[in-house]
C-alpha positions in Angstrom: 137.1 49.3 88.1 138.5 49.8 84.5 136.2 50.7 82.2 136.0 49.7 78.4 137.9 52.1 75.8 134.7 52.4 74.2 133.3 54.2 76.6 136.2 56.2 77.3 136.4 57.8 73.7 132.6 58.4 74.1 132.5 60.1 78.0 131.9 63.9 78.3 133.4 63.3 82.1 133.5 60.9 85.1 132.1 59.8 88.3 134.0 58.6 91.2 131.9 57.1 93.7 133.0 55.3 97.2 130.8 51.9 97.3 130.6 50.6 101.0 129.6 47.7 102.0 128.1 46.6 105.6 127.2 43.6 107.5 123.1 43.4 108.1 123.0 41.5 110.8 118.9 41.9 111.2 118.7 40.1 107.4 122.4 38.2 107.5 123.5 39.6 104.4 125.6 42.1 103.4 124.3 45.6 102.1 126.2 47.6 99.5 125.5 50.9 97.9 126.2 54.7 97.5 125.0 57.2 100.1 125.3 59.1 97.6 122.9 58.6 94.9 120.8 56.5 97.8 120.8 53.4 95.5 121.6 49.8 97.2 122.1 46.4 97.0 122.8 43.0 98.8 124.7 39.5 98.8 126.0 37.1 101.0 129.2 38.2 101.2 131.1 41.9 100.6 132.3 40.9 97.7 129.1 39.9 96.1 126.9 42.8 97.7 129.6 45.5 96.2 129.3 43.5 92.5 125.5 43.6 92.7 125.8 47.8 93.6 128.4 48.4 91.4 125.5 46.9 89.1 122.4 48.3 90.2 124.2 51.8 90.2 125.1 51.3 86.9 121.5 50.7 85.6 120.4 53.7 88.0 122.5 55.9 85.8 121.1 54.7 82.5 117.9 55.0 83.6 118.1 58.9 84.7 119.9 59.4 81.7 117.5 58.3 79.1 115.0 60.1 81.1 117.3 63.0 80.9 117.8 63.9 84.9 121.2 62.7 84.9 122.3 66.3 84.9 119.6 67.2 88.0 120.5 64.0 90.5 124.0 64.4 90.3 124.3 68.0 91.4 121.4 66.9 93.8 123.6 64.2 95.0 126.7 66.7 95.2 128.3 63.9 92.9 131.7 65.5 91.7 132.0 64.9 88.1 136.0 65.0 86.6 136.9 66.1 82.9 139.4 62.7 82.8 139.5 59.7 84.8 139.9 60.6 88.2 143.1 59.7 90.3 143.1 57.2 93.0 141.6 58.4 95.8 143.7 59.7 98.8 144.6 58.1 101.4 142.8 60.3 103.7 139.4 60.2 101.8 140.5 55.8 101.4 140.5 55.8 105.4 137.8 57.8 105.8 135.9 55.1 104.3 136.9 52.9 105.3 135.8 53.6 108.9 131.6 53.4 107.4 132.9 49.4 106.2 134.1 47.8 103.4 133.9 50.1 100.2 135.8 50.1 96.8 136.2 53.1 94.6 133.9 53.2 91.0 134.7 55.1 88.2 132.1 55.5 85.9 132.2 57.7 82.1 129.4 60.0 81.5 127.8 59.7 78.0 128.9 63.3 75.5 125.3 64.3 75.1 124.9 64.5 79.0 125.4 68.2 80.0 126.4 68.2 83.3 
């Protein structure tokens, strides 16, 4: 996921997260999220139930930001937090994934005034 330039010039790190995706067959829909940070989503297909993740993770973030626990959840969470953009994930930690379902990487900026 590229992110805007904007928020580039404005991060104080980064986030790399795995989002995997799995078939529900008790619902029939596909349920996407990060172990992680615990937050999920779903769709009809992969493709739609990683969007909707990548998008309720997003707003997750915001919200423990402005509420100024961003800091707390992600060491909670064991999150690892990079001073750039991260590089692409290796091929072991790809596979490793990739055994748990469907997943695609996320890189996400972290405002300046967080202080992780």
């Amino acid at each position: 996921m590229k992110m805007s330039e904007d928020a580039a010039s404005r991060a104080k790190g980064y986030l790399l997260l795995f989002i995997e995706a799995k078939s529900d067959v008790n619902v029939g829909r596909f349920v996407a999220g990060s172990p992680e940070l615990d937050v999920w989503s779903s769709g009809e297909t992969e493709l739609d139930a990683l969007k909707r993740a990548e998008d309720a993770i997003r707003l997750f973030l915001n919200e423990i930001e402005a509420l100024g626990t961003l800091e707390q959840v992600l060491r909670e969470s064991n999150v690892k937090i990079y001073s750039a953009p991260p590089p692409r994930p290796s091929l072991a930690s790809r596979v490793r994934h990739a055994f748990r379902g469907a997943f695609t990487p996320l890189t996400m900026p972290i405002p300046h005034h967080a202080t992780c």
